[in-house]
RODO-2510 file (C-alpha; in nm, 4 decimals, decimal comma):
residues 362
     n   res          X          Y          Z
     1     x    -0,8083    -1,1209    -3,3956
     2     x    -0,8403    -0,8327    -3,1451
     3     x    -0,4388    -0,7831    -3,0711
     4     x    -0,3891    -0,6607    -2,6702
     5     x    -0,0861    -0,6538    -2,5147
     6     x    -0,1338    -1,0274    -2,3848
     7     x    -0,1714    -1,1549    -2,7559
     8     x     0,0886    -0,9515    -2,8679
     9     x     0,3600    -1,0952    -2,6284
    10     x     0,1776    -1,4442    -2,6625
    11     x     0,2887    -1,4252    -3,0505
    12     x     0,6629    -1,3358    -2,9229
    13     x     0,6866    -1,6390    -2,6758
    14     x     0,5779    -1,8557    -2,9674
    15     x     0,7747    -1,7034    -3,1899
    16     x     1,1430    -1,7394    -2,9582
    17     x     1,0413    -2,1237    -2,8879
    18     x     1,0151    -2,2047    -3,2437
    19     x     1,3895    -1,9633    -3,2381
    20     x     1,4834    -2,2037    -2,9987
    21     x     1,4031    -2,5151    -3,1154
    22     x     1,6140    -2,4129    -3,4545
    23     x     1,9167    -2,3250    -3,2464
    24     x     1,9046    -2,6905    -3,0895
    25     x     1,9337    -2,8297    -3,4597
    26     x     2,1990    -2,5983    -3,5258
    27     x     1,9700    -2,3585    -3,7381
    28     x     1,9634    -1,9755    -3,7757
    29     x     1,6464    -1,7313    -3,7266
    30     x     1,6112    -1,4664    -3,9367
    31     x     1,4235    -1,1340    -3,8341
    32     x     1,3429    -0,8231    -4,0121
    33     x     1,0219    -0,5715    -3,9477
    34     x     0,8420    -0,3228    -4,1409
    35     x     0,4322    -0,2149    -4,2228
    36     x     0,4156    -0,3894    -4,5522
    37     x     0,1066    -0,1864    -4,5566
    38     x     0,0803    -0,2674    -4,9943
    39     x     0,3145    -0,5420    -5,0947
    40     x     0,4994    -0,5128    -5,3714
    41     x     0,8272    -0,7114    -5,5399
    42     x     1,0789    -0,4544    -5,3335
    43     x     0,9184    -0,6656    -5,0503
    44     x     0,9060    -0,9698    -5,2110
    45     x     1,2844    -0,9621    -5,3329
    46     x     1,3670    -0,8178    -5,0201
    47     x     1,2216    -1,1045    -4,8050
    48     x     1,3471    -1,3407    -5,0266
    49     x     1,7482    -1,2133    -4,9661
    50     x     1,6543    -1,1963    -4,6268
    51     x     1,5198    -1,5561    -4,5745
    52     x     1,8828    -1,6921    -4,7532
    53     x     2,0310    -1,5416    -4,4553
    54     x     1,9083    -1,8057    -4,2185
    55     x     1,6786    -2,1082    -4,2033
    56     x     1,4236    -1,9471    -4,1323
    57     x     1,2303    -1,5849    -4,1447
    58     x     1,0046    -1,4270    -3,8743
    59     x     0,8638    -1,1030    -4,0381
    60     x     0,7702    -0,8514    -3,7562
    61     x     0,4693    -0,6276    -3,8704
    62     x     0,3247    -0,3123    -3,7286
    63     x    -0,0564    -0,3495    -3,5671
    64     x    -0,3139    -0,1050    -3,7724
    65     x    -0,2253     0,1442    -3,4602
    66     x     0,0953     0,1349    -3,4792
    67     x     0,0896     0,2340    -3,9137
    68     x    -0,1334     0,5336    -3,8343
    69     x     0,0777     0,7064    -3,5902
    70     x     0,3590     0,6275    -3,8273
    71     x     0,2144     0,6881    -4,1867
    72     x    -0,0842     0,9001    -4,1067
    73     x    -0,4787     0,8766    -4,0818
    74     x    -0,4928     0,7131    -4,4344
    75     x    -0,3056     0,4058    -4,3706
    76     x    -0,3062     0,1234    -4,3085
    77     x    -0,4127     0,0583    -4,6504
    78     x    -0,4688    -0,3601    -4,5728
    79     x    -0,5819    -0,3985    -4,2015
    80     x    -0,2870    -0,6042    -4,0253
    81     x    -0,4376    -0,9520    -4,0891
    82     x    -0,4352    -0,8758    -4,4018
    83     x    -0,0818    -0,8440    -4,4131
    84     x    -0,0014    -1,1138    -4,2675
    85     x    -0,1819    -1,3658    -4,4597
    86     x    -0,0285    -1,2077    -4,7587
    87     x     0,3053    -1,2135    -4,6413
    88     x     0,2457    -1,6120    -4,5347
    89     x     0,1405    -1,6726    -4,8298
    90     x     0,5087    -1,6201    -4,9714
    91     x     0,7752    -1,8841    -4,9564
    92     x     0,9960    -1,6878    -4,8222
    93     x     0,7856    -1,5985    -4,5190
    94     x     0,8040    -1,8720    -4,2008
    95     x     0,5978    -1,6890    -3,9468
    96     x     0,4777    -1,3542    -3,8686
    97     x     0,3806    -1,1729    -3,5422
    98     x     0,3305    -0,8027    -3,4866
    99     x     0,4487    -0,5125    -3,2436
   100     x     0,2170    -0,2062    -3,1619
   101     x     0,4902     0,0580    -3,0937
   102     x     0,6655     0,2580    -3,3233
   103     x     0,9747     0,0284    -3,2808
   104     x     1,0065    -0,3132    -3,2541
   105     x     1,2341    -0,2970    -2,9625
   106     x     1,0598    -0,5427    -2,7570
   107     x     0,9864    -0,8115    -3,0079
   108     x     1,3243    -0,7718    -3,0734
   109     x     1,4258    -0,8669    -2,7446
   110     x     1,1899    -1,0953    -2,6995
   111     x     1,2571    -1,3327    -3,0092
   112     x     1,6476    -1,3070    -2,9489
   113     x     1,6678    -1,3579    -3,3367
   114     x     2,0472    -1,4350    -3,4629
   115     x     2,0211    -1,2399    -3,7638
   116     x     1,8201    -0,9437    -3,8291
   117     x     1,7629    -0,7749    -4,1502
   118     x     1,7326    -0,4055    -4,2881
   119     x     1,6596    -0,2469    -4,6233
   120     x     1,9566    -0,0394    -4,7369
   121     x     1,7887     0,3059    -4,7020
   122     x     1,9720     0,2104    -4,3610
   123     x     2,3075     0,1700    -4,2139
   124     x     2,4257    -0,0363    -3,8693
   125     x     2,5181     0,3576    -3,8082
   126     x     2,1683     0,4600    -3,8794
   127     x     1,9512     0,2144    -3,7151
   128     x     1,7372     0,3648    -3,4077
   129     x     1,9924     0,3623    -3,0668
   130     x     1,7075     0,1831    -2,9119
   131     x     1,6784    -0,1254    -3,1478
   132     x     2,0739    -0,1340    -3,2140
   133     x     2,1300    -0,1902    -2,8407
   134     x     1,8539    -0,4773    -2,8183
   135     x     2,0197    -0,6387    -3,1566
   136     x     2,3660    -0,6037    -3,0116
   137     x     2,2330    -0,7668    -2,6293
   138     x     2,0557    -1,0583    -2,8018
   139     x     2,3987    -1,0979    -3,0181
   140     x     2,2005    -1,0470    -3,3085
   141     x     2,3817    -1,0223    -3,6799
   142     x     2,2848    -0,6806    -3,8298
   143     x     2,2732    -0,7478    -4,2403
   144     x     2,1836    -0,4287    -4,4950
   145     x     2,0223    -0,5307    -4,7652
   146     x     1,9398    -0,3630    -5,0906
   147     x     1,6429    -0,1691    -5,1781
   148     x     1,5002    -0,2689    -5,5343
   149     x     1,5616     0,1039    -5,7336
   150     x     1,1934     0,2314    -5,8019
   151     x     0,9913    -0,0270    -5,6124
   152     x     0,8483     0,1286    -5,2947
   153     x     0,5278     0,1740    -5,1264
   154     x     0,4971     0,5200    -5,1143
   155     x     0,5939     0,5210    -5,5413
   156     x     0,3277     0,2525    -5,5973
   157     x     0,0506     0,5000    -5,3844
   158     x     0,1588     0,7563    -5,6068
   159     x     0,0781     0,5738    -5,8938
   160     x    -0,2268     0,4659    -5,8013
   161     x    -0,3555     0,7914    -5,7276
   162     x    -0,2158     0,9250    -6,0239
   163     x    -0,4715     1,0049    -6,2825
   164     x    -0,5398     0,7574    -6,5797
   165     x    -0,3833     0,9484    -6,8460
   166     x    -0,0780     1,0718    -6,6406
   167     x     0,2495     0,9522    -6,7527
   168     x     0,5389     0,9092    -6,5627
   169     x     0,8480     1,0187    -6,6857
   170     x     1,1702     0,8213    -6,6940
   171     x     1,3660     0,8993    -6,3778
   172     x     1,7485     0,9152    -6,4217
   173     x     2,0356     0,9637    -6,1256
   174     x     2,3699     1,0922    -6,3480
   175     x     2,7109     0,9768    -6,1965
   176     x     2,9971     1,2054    -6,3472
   177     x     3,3766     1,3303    -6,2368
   178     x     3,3861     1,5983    -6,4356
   179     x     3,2879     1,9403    -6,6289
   180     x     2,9280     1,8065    -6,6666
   181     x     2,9560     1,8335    -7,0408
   182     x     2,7207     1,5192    -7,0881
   183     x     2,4814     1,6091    -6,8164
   184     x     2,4465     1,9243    -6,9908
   185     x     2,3816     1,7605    -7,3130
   186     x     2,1026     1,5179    -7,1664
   187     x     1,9306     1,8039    -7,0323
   188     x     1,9482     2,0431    -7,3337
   189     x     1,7716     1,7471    -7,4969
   190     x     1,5046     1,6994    -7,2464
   191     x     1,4524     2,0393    -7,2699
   192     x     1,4087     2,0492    -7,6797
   193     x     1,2037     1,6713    -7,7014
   194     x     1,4957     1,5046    -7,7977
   195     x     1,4976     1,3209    -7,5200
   196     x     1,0928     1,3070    -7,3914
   197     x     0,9277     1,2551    -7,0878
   198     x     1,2114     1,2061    -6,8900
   199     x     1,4093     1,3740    -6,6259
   200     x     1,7193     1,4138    -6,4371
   201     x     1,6360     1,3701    -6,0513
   202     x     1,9432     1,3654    -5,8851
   203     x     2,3450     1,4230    -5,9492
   204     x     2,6212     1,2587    -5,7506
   205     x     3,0126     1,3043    -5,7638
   206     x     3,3270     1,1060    -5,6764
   207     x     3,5143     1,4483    -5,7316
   208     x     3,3846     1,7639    -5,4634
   209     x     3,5041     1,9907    -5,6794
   210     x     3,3332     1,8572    -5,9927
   211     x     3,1655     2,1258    -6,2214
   212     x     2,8848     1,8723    -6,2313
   213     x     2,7961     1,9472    -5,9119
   214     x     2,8084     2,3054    -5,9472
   215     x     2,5638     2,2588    -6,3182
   216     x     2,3104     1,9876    -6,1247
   217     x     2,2752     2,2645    -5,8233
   218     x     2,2163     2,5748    -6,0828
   219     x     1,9774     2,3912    -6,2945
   220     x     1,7673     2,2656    -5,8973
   221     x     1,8458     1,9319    -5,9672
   222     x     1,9452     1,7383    -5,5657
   223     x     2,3530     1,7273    -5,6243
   224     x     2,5430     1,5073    -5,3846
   225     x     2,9117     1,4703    -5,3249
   226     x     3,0539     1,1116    -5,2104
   227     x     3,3703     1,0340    -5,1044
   228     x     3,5041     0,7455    -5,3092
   229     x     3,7708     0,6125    -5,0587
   230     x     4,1453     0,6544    -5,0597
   231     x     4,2586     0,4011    -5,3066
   232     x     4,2950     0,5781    -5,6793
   233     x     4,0047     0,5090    -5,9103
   234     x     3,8508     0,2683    -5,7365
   235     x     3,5257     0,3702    -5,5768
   236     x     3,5191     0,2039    -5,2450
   237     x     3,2436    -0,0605    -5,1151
   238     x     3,1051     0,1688    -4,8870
   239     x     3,0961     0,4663    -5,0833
   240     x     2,9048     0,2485    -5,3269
   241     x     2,6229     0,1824    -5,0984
   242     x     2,5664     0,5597    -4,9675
   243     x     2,5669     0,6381    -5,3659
   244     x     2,3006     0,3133    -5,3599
   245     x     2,0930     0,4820    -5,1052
   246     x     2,0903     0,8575    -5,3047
   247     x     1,9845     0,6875    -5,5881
   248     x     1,6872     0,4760    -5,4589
   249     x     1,6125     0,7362    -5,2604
   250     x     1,5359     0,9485    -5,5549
   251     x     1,3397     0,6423    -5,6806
   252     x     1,6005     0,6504    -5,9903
   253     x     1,5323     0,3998    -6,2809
   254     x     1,8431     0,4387    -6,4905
   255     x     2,1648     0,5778    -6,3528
   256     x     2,3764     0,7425    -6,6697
   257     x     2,7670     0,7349    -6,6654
   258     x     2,8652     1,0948    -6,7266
   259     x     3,2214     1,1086    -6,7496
   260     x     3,2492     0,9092    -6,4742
   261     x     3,5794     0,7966    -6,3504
   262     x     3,5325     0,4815    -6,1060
   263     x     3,4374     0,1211    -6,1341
   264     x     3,0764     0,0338    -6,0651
   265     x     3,0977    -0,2807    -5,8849
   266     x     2,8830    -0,4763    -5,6737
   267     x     2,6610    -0,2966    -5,4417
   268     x     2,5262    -0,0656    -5,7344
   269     x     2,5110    -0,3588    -6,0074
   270     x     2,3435    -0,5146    -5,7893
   271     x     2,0849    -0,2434    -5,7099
   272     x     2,0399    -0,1336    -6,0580
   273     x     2,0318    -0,4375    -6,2502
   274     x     2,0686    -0,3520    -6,6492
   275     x     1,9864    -0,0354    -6,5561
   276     x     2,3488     0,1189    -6,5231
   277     x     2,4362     0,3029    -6,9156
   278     x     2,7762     0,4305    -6,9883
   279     x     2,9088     0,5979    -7,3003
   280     x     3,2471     0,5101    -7,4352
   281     x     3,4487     0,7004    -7,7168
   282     x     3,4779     0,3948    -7,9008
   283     x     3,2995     0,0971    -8,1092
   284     x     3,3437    -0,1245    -7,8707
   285     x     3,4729    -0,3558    -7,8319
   286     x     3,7249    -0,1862    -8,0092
   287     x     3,9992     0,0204    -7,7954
   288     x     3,7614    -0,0475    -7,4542
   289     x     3,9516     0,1312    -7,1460
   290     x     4,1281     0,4861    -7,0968
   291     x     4,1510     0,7320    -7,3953
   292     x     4,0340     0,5317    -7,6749
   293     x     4,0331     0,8188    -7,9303
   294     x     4,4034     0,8042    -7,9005
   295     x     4,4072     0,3708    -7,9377
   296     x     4,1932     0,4475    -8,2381
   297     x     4,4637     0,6911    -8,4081
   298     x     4,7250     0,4864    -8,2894
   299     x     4,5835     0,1581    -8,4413
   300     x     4,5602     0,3708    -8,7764
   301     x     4,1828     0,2954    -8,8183
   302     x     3,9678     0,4783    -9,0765
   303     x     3,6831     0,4947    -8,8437
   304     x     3,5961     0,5049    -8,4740
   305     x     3,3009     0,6401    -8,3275
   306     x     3,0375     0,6202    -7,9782
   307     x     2,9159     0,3148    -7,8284
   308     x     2,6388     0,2964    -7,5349
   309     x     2,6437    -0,0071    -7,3379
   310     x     2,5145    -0,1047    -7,0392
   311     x     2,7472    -0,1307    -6,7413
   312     x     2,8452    -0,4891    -6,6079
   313     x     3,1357    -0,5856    -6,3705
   314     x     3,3933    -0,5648    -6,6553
   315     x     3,5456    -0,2377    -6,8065
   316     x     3,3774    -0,1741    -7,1381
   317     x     3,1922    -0,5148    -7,1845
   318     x     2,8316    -0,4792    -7,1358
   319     x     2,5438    -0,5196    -7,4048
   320     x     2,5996    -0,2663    -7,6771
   321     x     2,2407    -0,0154    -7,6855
   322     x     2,3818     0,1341    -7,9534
   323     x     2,6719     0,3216    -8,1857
   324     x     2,7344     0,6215    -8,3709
   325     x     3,0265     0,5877    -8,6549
   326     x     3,3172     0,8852    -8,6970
   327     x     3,5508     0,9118    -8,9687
   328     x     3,8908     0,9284    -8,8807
   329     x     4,0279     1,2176    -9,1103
   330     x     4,3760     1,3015    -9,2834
   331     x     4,5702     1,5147    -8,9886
   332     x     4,3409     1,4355    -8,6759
   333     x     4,4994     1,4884    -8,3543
   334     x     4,3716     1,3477    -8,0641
   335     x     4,1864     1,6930    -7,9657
   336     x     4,0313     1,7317    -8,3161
   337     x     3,9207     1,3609    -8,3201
   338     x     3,8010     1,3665    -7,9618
   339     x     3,5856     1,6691    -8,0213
   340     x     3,4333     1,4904    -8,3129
   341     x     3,3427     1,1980    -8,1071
   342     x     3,1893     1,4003    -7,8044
   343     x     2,9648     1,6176    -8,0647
   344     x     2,8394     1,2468    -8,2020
   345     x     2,7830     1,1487    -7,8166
   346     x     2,5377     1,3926    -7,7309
   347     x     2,3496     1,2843    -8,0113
   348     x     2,3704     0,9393    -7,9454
   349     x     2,3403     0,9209    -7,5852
   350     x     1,9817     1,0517    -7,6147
   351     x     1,8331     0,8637    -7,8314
   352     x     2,0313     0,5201    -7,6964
   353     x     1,8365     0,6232    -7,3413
   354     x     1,5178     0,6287    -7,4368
   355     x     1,5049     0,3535    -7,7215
   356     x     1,6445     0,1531    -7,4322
   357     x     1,3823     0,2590    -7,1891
   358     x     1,1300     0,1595    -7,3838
   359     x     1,2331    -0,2170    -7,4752
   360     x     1,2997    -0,2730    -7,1103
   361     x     1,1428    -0,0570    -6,8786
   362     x     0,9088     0,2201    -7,0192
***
């Protein structure tokens, strides 16, 4: 199909009749846009939270043209039928037309959609000027959705082009409040095999101030302050998804829980699915919650010990990766057992990573 100007806005007519005809049965249009130049399941899950907006999805892609001024001389990697087929092809998907500028402006103004969808790389702050002001004169809903951590076109190229025996190492984003103590243990054993063919890739804190900050920066690793929101240890919605955005941004596979003083809740559970790993100064589900070293002398318990679990929407109650045992000796203190216990995390925390990397992800 040679796509002129005429065809283009042919495809948009169609496309806000059939918008029309859904309103008149009380139905909502969904609209998103984007190259899809090599589909992969970011798209598909994508498409698939975007189409249980509405009643129905209109996917807006870019013409051939319109991918090489954005991506280069090399793309389009599928020519723009192609795409579309592909994209048709899904349930998900009720129609698809195209646009050939670098924005989809027009189309959006054309189509009038009543909800339009965006990955989560953006913001309604963030969106281009141009396209916010057509969204907010065709009373458009603006929904954010979340990008699928390590699932992106420009990752899968990457891969592709990577040669056969390359391996990838095992991206990690650490979350911490604190002195950095267990960053600096994961990275002293990367650095001595104890933790192989992995890396740390980016650092974010709740806390400016943080040490970890200061030990991600000297050691080059991206180091990113957020601010968690006013209300104690609570890490606020919104703060949640710009920590969402660092983190698939640095195409993170597991985020690691380093002394990290905030609830994870939905936006990043949802993002990272399974693939959120704290460590708790416990056996859990023994003495779960704040300063369990002292529940565990208080309780009178001969032993105590590490457990790594991965993080779910309650405190302390995820799967258990695994646990290291410590004796509880004749005249502990809470500062001599606690010390005991951190020297057995930085053991365990290690090797729970990667054995758990490699049953679900590596």
């Amino acid at each position: 199909m040679r796509m002129t100007p005429e065809t283009l806005e042919a495809g948009w007519k169609a496309a806000r009749a059939w918008r029309d005809q859904l309103e008149v049965s009380g139905k909502r249009l969904v609209f998103t846009n984007g190259c899809f130049d090599v589909l992969h399941v970011g798209h598909v899950r994508y498409l698939q939270e975007a189409r249980a907006l509405g009643d129905a999805l209109c996917v807006a892609i870019n013409t051939d043209a319109s991918v090489r001024a954005l991506k280069g001389p090399t793309r389009p990697v599928n020519t723009a039928e192609d795409r579309a087929e592909v994209l048709l092809a899904l349930e998900a998907v009720d129609r698809v037309i195209f646009f050939d500028e670098e924005r989809c402006t027009r189309a959006i103004q054309a189509v009038a959609p009543h909800v339009y969808a965006k990955g989560g790389d953006y913001t309604p702050e963030t969106l281009n000027a141009e396209e916010k002001a057509a969204l907010d004169a065709v009373g458009a809903e603006i929904r954010m959705l979340q990008l699928v951590a390590g699932k992106s076109t420009t990752a899968t190229l990457q891969r592709m082009a990577a040669p056969a025996d390359a391996s990838r190492k095992l991206r990690l984003g650490v979350l911490g409040s604190g002195r950095g103590s267990t960053l600096e243990g994961l990275l002293d054993s990367i650095a001595t095999g104890r933790l192989p063919d992995a890396e740390v890739v980016v650092v974010v804190s709740d806390c400016e101030e943080a040490r970890i900050l200061e030990l991600g920066r000297r050691r080059g690793i991206p180091s990113h302050h957020i601010d968690p929101g006013p209300h104690g240890n609570r890490f606020a919605i919104a703060s949640q998804e710009v920590a969402c955005r660092i983190l698939q941004a640095a195409e993170v596979d597991l985020v690691i829980l380093a002394g990290f003083m905030r609830r994870i809740k939905a936006p990043l559970l949802k993002a990272f699915p399974d693939r959120i790993l704290n460590i708790h100064p416990s056996l859990l589900p023994q003495f779960p919650g704040k300063d369990a070293w002292k529940q565990a002398l208080g309780a009178g318990v001969a032993h105590t010990g590490a457990t790594v679990h991965v993080v779910n929407a309650e405190i302390d109650a995820g799967e258990i990766v695994q646990q290291s045992s410590v004796a509880v000796l004749p005249g502990d203190t809470p500062e001599s057992l606690h010390a005991r216990i951190q020297g057995a995390e930085r053991i365990l925390y290690p090797q729970a990573i990667s054995a758990y990397w490699k049953r679900v992800g590596g």
